[in-house]
Every structure is written in structure tokens, then in C-alpha cells.
ChimeraX commands (.cxc) that place a marker at each C-alpha (Angstrom):
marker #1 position -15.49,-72.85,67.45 radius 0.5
marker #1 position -13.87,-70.42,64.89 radius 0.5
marker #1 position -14.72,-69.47,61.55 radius 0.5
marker #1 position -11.50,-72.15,60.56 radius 0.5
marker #1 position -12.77,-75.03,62.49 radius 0.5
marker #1 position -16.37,-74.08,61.43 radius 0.5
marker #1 position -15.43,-74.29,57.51 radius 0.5
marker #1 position -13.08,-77.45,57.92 radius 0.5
marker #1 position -16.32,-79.06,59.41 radius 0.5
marker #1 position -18.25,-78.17,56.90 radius 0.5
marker #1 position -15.99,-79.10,54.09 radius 0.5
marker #1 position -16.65,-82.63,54.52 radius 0.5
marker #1 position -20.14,-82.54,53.08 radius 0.5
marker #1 position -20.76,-81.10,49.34 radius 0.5
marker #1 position -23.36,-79.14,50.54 radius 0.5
marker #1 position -21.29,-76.88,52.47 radius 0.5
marker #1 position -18.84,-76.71,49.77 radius 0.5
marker #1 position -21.27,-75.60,47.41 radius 0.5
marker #1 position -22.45,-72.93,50.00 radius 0.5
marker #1 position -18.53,-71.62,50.51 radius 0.5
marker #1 position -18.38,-71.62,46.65 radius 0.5
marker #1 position -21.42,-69.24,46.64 radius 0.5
marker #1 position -20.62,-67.40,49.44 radius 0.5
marker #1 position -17.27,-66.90,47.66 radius 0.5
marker #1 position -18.79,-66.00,44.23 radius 0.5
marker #1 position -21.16,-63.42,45.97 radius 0.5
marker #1 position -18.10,-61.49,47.97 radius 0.5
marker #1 position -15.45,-61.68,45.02 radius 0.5
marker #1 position -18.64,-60.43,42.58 radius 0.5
marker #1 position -19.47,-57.37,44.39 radius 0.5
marker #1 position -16.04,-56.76,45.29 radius 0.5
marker #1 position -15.60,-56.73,41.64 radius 0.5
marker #1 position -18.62,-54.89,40.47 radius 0.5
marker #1 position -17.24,-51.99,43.46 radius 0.5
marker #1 position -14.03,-52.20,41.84 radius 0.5
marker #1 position -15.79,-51.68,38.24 radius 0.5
marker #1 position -17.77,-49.28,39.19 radius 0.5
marker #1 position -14.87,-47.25,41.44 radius 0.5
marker #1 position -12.62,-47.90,37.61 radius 0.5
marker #1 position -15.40,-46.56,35.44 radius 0.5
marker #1 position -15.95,-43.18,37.75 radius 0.5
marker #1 position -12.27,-42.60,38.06 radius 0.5
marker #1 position -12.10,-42.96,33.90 radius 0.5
marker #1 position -14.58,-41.04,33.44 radius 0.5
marker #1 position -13.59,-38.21,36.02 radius 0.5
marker #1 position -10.07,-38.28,33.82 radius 0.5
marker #1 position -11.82,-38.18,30.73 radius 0.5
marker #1 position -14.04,-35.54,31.97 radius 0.5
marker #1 position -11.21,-33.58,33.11 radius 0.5
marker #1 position -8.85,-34.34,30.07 radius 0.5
marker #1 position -11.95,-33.11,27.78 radius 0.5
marker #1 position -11.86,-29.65,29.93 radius 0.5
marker #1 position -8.76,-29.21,29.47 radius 0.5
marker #1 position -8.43,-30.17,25.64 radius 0.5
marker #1 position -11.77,-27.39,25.16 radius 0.5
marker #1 position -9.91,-25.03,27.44 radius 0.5
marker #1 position -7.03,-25.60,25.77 radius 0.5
marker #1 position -9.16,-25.23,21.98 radius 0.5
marker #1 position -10.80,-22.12,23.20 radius 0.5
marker #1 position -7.70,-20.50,24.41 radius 0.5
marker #1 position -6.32,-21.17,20.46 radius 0.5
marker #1 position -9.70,-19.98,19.19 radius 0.5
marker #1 position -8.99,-17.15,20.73 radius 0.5
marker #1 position -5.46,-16.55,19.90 radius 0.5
marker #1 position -5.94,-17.52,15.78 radius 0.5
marker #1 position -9.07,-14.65,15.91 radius 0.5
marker #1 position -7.37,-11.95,18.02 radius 0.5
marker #1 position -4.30,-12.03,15.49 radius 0.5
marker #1 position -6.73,-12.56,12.35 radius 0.5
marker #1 position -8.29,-9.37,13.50 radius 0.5
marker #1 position -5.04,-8.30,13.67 radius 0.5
marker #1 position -3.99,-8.98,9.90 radius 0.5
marker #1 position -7.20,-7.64,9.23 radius 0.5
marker #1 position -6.80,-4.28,10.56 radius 0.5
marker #1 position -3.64,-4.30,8.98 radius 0.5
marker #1 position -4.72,-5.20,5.57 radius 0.5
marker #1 position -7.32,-2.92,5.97 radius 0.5
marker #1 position -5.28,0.33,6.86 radius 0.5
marker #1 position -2.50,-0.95,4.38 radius 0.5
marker #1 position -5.29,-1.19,1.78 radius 0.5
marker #1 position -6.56,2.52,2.53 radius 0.5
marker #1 position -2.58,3.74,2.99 radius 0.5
marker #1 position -2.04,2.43,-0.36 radius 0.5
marker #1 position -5.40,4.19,-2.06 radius 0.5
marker #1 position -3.69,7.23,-0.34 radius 0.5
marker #1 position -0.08,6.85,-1.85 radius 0.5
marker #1 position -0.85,5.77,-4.97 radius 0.5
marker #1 position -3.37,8.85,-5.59 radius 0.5
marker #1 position -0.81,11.32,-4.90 radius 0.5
marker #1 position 1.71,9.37,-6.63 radius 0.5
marker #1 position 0.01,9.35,-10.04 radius 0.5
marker #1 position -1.14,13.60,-9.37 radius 0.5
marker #1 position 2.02,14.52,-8.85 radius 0.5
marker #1 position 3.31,12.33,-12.20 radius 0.5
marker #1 position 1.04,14.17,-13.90 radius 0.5
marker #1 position 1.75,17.73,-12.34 radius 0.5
marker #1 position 5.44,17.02,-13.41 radius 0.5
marker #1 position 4.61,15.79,-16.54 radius 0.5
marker #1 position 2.96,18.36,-17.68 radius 0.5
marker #1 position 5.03,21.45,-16.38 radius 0.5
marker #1 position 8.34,19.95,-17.81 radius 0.5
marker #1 position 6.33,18.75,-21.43 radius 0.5
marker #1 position 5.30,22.60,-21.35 radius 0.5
marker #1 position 8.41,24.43,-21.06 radius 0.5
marker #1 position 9.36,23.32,-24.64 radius 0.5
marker #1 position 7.08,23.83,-27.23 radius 0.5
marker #1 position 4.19,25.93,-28.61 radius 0.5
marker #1 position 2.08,28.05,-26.45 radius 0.5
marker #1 position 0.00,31.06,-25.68 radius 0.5
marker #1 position 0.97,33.21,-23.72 radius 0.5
marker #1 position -0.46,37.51,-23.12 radius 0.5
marker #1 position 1.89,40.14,-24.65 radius 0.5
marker #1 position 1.58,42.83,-22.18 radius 0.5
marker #1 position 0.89,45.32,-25.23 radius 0.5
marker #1 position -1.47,46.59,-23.60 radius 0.5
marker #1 position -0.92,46.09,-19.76 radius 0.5
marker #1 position -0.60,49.22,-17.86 radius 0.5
marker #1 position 1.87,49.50,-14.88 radius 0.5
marker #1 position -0.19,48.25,-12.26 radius 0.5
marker #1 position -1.32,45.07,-14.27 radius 0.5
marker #1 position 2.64,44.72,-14.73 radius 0.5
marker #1 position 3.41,45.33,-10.94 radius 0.5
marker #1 position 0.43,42.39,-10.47 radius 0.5
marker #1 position 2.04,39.68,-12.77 radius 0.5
marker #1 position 4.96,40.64,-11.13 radius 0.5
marker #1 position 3.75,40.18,-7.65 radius 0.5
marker #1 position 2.24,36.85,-8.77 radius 0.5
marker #1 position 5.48,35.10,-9.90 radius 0.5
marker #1 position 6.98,36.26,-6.93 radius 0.5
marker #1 position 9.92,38.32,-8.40 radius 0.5
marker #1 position 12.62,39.87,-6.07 radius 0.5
marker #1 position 11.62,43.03,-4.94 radius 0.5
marker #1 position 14.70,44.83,-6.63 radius 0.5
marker #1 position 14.19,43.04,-9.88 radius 0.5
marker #1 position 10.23,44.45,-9.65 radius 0.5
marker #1 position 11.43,48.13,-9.27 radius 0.5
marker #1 position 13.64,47.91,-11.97 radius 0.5
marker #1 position 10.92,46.73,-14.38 radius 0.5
marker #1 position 8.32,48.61,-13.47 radius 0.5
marker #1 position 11.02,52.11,-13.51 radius 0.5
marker #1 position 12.02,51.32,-17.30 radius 0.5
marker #1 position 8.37,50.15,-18.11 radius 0.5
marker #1 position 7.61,54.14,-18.47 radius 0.5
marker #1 position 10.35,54.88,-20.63 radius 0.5
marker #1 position 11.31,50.95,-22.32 radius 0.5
marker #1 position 8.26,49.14,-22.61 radius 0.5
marker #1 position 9.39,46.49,-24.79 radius 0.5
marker #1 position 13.00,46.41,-22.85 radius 0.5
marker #1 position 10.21,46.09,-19.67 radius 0.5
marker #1 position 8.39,43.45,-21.28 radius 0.5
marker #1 position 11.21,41.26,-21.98 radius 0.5
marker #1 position 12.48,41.36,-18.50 radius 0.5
marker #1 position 8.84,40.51,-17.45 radius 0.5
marker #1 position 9.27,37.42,-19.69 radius 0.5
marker #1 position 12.50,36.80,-18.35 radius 0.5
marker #1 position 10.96,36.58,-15.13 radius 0.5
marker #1 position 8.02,34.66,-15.86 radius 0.5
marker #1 position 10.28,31.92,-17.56 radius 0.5
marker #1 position 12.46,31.47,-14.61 radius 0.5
marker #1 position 9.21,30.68,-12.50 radius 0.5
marker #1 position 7.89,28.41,-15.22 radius 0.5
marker #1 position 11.33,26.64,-14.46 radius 0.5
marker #1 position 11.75,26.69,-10.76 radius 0.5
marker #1 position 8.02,24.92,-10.75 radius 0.5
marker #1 position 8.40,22.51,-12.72 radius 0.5
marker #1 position 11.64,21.56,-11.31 radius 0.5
marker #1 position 9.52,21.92,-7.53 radius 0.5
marker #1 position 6.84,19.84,-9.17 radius 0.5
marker #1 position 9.53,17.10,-10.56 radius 0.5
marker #1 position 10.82,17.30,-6.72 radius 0.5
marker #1 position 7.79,16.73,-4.92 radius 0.5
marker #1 position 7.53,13.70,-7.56 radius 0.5
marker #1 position 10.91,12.08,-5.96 radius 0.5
marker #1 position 10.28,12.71,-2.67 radius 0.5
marker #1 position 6.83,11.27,-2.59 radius 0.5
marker #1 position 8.57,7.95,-4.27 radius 0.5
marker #1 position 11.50,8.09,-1.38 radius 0.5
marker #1 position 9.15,9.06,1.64 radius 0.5
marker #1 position 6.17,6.94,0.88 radius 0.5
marker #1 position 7.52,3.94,-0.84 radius 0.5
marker #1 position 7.38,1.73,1.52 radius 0.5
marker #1 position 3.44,1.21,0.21 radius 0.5
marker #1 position 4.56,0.66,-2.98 radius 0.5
marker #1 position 4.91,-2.77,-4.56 radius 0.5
marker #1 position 8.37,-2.89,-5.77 radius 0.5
marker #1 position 7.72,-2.92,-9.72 radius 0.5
marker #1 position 5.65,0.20,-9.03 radius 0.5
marker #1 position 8.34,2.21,-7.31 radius 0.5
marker #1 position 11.27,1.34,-9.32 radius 0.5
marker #1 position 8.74,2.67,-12.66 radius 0.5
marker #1 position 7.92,5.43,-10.75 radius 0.5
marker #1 position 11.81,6.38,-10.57 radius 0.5
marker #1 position 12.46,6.27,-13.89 radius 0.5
marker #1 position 9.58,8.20,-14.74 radius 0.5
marker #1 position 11.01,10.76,-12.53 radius 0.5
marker #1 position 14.16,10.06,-14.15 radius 0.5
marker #1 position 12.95,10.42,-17.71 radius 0.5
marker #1 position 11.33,13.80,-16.94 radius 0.5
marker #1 position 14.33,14.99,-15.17 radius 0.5
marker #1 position 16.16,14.24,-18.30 radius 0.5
marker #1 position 13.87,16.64,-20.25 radius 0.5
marker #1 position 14.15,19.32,-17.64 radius 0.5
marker #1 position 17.90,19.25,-18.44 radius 0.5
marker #1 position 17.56,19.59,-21.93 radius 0.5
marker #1 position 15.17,22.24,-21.68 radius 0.5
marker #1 position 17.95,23.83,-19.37 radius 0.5
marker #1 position 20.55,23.74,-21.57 radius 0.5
marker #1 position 18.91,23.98,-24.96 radius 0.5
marker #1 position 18.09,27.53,-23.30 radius 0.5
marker #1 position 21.45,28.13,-22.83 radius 0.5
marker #1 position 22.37,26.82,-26.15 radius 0.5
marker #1 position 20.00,27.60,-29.08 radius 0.5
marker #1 position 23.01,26.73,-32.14 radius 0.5
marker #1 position 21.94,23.24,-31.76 radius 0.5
marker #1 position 18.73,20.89,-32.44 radius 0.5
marker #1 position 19.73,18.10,-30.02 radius 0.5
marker #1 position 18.92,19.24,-27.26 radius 0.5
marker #1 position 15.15,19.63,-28.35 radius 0.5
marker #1 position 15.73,16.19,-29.73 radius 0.5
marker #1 position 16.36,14.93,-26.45 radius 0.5
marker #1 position 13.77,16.45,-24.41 radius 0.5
marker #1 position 10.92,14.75,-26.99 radius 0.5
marker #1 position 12.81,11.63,-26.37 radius 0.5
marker #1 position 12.38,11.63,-23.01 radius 0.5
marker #1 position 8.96,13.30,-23.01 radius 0.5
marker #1 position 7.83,10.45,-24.56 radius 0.5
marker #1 position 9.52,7.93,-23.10 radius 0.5
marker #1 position 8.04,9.16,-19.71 radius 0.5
marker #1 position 4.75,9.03,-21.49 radius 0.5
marker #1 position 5.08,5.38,-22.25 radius 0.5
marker #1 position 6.26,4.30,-18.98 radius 0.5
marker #1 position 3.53,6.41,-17.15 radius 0.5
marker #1 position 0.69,4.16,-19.17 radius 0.5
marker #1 position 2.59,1.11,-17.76 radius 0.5
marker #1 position 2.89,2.59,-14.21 radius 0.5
marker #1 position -0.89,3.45,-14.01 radius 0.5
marker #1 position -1.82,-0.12,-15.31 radius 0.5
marker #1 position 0.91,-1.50,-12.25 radius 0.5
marker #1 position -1.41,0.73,-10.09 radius 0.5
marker #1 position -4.51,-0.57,-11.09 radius 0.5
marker #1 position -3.84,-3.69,-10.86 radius 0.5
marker #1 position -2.80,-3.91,-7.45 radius 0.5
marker #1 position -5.52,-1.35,-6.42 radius 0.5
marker #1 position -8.15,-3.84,-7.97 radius 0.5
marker #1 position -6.62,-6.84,-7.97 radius 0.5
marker #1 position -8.32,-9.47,-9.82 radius 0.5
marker #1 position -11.27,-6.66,-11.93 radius 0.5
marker #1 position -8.46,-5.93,-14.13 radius 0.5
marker #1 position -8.24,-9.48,-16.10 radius 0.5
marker #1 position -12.11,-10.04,-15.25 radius 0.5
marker #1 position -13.13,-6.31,-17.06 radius 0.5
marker #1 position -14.83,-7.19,-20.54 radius 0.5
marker #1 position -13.07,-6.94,-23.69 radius 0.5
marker #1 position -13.87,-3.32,-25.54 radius 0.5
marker #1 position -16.00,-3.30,-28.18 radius 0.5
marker #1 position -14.03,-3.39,-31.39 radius 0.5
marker #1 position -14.52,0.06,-33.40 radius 0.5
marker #1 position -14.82,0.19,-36.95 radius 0.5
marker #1 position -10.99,1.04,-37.10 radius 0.5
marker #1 position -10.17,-2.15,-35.35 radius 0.5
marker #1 position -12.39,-4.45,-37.38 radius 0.5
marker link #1:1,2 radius 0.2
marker link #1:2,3 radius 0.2
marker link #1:3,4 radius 0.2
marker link #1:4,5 radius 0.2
marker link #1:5,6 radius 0.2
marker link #1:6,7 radius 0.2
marker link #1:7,8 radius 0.2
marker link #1:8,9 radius 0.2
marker link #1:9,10 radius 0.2
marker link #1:10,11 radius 0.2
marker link #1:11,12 radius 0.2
marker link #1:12,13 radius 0.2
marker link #1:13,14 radius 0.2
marker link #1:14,15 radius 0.2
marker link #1:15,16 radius 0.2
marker link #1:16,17 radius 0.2
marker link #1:17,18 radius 0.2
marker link #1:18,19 radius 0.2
marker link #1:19,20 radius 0.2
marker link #1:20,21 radius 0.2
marker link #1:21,22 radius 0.2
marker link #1:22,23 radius 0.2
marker link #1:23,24 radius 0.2
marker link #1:24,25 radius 0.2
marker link #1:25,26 radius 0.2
marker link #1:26,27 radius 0.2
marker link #1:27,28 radius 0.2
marker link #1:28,29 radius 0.2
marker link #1:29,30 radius 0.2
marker link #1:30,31 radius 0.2
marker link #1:31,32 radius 0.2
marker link #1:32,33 radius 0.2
marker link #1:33,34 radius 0.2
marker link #1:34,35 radius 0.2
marker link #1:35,36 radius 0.2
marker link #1:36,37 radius 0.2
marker link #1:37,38 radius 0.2
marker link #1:38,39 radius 0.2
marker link #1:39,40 radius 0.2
marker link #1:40,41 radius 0.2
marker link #1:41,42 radius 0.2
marker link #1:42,43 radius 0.2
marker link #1:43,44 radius 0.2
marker link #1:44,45 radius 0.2
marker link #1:45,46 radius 0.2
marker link #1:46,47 radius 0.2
marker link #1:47,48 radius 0.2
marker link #1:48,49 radius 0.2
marker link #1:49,50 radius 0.2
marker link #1:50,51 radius 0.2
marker link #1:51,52 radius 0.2
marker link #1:52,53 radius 0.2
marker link #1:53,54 radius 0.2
marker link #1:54,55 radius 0.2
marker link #1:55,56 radius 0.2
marker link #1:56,57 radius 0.2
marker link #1:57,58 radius 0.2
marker link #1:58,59 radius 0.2
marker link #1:59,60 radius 0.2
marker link #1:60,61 radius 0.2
marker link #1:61,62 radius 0.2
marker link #1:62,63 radius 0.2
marker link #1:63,64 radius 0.2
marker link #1:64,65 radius 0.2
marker link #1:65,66 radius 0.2
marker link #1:66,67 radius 0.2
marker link #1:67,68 radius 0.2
marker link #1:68,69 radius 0.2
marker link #1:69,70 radius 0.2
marker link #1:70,71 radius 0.2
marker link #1:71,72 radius 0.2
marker link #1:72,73 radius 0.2
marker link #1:73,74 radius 0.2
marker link #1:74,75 radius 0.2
marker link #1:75,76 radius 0.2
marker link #1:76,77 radius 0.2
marker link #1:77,78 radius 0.2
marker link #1:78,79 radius 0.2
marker link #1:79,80 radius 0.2
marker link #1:80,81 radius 0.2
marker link #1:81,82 radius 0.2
marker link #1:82,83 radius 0.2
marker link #1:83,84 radius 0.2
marker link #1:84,85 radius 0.2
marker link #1:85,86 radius 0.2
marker link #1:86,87 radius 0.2
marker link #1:87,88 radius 0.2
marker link #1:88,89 radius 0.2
marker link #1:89,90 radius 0.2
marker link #1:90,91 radius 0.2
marker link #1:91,92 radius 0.2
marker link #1:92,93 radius 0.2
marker link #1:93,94 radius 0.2
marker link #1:94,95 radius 0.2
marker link #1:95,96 radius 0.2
marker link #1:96,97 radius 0.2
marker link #1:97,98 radius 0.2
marker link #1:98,99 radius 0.2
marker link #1:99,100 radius 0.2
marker link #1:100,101 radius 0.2
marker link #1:101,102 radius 0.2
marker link #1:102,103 radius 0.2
marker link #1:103,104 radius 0.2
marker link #1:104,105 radius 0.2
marker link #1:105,106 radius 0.2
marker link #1:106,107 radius 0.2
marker link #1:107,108 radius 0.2
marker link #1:108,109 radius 0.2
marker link #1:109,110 radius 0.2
marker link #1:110,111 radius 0.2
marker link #1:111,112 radius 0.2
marker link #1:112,113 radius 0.2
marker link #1:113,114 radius 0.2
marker link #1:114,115 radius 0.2
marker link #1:115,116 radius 0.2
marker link #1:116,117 radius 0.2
marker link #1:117,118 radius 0.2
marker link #1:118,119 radius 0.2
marker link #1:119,120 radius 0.2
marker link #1:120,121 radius 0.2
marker link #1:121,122 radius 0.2
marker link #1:122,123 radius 0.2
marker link #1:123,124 radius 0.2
marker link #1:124,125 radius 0.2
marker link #1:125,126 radius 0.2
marker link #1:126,127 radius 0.2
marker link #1:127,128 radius 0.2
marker link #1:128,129 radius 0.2
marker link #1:129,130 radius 0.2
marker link #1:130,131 radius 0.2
marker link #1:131,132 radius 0.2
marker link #1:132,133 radius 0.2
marker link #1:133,134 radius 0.2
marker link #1:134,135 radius 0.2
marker link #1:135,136 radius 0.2
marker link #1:136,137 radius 0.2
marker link #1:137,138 radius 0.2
marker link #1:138,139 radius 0.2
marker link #1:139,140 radius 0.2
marker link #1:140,141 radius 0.2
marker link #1:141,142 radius 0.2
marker link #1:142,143 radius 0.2
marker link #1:143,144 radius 0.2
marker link #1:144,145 radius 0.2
marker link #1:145,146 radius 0.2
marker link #1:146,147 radius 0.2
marker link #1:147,148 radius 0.2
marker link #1:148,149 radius 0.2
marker link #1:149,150 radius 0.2
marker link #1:150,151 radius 0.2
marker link #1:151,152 radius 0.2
marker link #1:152,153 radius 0.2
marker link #1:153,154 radius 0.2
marker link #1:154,155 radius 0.2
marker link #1:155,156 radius 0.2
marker link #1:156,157 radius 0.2
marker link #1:157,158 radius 0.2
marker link #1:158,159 radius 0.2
marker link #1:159,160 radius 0.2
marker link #1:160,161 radius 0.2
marker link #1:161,162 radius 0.2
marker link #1:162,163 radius 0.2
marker link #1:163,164 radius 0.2
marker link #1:164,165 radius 0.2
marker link #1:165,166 radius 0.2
marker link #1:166,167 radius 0.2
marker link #1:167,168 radius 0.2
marker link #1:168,169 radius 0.2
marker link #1:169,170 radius 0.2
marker link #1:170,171 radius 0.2
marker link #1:171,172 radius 0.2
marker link #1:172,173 radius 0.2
marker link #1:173,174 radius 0.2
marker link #1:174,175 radius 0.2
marker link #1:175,176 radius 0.2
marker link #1:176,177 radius 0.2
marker link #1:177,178 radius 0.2
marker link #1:178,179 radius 0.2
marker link #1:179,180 radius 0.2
marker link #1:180,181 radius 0.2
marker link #1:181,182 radius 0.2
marker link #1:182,183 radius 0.2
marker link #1:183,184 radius 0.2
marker link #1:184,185 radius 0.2
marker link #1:185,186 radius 0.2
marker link #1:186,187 radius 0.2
marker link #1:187,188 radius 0.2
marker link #1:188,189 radius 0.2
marker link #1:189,190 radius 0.2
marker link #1:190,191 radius 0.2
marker link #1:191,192 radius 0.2
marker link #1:192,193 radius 0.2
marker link #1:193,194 radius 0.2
marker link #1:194,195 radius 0.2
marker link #1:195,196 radius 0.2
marker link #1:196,197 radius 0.2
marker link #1:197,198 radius 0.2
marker link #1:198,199 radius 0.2
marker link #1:199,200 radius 0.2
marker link #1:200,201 radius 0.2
marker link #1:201,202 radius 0.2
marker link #1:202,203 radius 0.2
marker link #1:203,204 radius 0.2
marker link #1:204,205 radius 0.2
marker link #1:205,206 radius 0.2
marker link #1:206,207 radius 0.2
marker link #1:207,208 radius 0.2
marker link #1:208,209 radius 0.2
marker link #1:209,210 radius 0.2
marker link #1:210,211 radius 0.2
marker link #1:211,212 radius 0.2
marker link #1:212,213 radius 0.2
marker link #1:213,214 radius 0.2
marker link #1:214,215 radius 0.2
marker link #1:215,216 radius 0.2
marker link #1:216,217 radius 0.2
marker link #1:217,218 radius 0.2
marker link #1:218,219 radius 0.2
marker link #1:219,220 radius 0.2
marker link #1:220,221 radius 0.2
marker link #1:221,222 radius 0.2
marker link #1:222,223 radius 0.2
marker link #1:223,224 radius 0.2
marker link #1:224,225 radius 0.2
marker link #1:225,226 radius 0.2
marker link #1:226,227 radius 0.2
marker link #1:227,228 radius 0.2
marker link #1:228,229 radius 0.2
marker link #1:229,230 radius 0.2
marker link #1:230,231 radius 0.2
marker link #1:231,232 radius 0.2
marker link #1:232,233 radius 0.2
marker link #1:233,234 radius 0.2
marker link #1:234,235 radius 0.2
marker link #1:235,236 radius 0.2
marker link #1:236,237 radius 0.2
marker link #1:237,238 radius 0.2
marker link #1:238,239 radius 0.2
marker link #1:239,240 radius 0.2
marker link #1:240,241 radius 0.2
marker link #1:241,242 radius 0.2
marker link #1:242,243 radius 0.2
marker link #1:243,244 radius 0.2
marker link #1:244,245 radius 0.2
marker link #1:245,246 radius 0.2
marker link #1:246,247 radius 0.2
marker link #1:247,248 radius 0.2
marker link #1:248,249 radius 0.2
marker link #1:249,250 radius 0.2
marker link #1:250,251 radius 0.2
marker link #1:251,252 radius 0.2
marker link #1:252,253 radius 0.2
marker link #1:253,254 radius 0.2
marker link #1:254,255 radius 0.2
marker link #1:255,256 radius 0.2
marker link #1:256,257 radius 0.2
marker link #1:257,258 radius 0.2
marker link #1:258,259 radius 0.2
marker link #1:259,260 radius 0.2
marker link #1:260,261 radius 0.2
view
């Protein structure tokens, strides 16, 4: 008899119905719970290996945002100590130019020579660097024309004072051209016109040599000489402030003085 003719025999009775109904509900129930459990592992393989690669995926970002923060940080940080740099020089050599152009007009002291003898002469001589031709012919009338001597000594000695603070008012612009790229904008284009206001008084100075009829001249190298002056306190604020960002505002208020009060 066959498994067919064995059920249809049995399927007159209810007894063997209710057997085929649990023989049915046992086979379809672990079937089921095999399929369940074959559904949950293969979910949570997937999820497993979706997790990897979200965290491999995370890390490998991690990675990528540190590597180039380091990066901005390195930058920053050599910027930062480029910039200490450039703006050090930049305000020395203000300064230097400042004060060799302010000087060339003006009261001073300066030695006599009265009482210089010819090697002292052939030293300060030697010192500013005068032509070797121009030296000979000094120190041959200084025997015989001390004062004539004297005044071509001063000659000399003026035409350095010049040519260095011209070299000084030079090494000024090209520290602005060759180095501004680490300057903030409103602290290069200041430093320009302080270079700009100084070489202004170095021209009047020039030609108020040349031209000693006139006042104006003098009147225009105190205008820019003070002008320069002005825009130097402004530029050195600029400075700070960008040095020290934030300590500027944050510095306590002076103490008033008994002028102020």
C-alpha cells in the first residue's frame, strides 16, 4: 500500500485526520522555525557585514578629516611663526627708515674736526667709504686748507647720510614687495604708503639741498614726516592686532592720569 492509499484510508476516521493535521503542523513548524532561523543568520551576517563596512568606511574618514587637520595645523602654525618673522622686520626696518630720512633735516650734533689730525681724517674717511681719489684729495689739502678739507669731509659725510637712508627706505619697499604675501592686506597697503610718505621727505630733503631760496621744501618734508608718523601708529596697531588677535580688545583700560581726569 502507498503512502496515498495509506492516507485516503485513514481519512475516513477523525482520528487520523487529526494525526495528518499534526503531523502537518509539526513538518510546516520546523520547516518554518529552519527558515527563521536560516533568515535571522543571513540578516544578521548582512548587518554584521554592512556595520564593517560603515566603521571601515568611518575610520577611513576619521582618518582623512585628522591627517588634513594636522595639515591646516602645521600650516597655521608655520604661517603663524612666518608672520612673527615678517612683521618684526617689517616694523625695524620702518623705523630704520624713519629715522634716517627724519634726520637728514633738522638740528643735530655733529664733531668739527677742529681738532682731528690727518689720520683721524683718513679714518672717518675710510668709514664712510669715500672713493679712493676723493680721500687723497682731502687728506693732500688737509695740510695746507684745513677748513677747505673739512668741508669736503662734510661733503662726504652728507652724501653717505643720503645714500643710507635712501638704502634704508629701499630695504623698507622691498621687504613690503618680497614678503607680502604674509601680510594681511590692510597691513601692506599702510605699509606702502608709509614708504611712500617717507620717500616723499627724502625728496624734499633732496631738493631743498639743491635749493635753499625757498621754505617749502622744508615745509614738505615735516608734512610728510609726520604724516608717516601717524600712519606708522596705525600700522603697528594693524600688526598687533593680527599678531594677538583677540588680547587687543580684551587688554584693560589705562588708568586715567591726572591730565585725563
Amino acid at each position: 500500500m502507498s503512502v496515498a492509499e495509506w492516507v485516503v484510508s485513514l481519512g475516513g476516521s477523525g482520528a487520523a485526520a487529526a494525526l495528518f493535521s499534526w503531523i502537518f503542523q509539526q513538518s510546516y513548524g520546523k520547516a518554518l522555525d529552519r527558515a527563521m532561523e536560516r533568515y535571522k543568520n543571513d540578516l544578521q551576517r548582512q548587518t554584521q557585514q554592512q556595520l564593517e563596512q560603515v566603521k571601515s568606511e568611518l575610520n577611513a574618514r576619521n582618518d582623512m578629516i585628522r591627517h588634513e587637520l594636522q595639515k591646516q595645523m602645521l600650516r597655521a602654525q608655520l604661517s603663524t611663526t612666518k608672520t612673527h618673522e615678517v612683521y618684526s622686520q617689517l616694523i625695524k626696518l620702518v623705523r630704520q627708515a624713519e629715522g634716517a630720512i627724519g634726520a637728514l633735516w633738522g638740528m643735530r650734533r655733529a664733531p668739527t674736526f677742529e681738532k682731528f689730525s690727518a689720520a683721524d681724517i683718513q679714518q672717518v674717511l675710510q668709514e664712510a667709504k669715500a672713493p679712493g681719489e676723493e680721500e687723497r684729495e682731502i687728506l693732500e689739502h688737509f695740510a695746507t686748507d684745513r677748513k677747505g678739507a673739512i668741508s669736503r669731509l662734510n661733503e662726504v659725510l652728507r652724501r653717505k647720510e643720503m645714500n643710507d637712508a635712501l638704502g634704508s627706505l629701499t630695504a623698507l619697499k622691498n621687504h613690503i614687495i618680497l614678503e607680502g604675501i604674509f601680510m594681511t592686506r590692510r597691513v601692506r597697503e599702510l605699509s606702502f604708503k608709509v614708504a611712500n610718505e617717507l620717500h616723499g621727505a627724502f625728496v624734499a630733503v633732496e631738493v631743498g639741498t639743491l635749493d635753499r631760496t625757498s621754505s617749502r621744501y622744508y615745509e614738505d618734508n615735516q608734512r610728510h614726516i609726520e604724516q608717516a608718523a601717524k600712519d606708522i601708529e596705525s600700522l603697528e596697531e594693524l600688526m598687533r592686532a593680527d599678531l594677538f588677535p583677540g588680547l587687543v580688545d580684551s587688554l584693560p583700560a589705562a588708568p586715567a592720569t591726572p591730565e585725563s581726569r
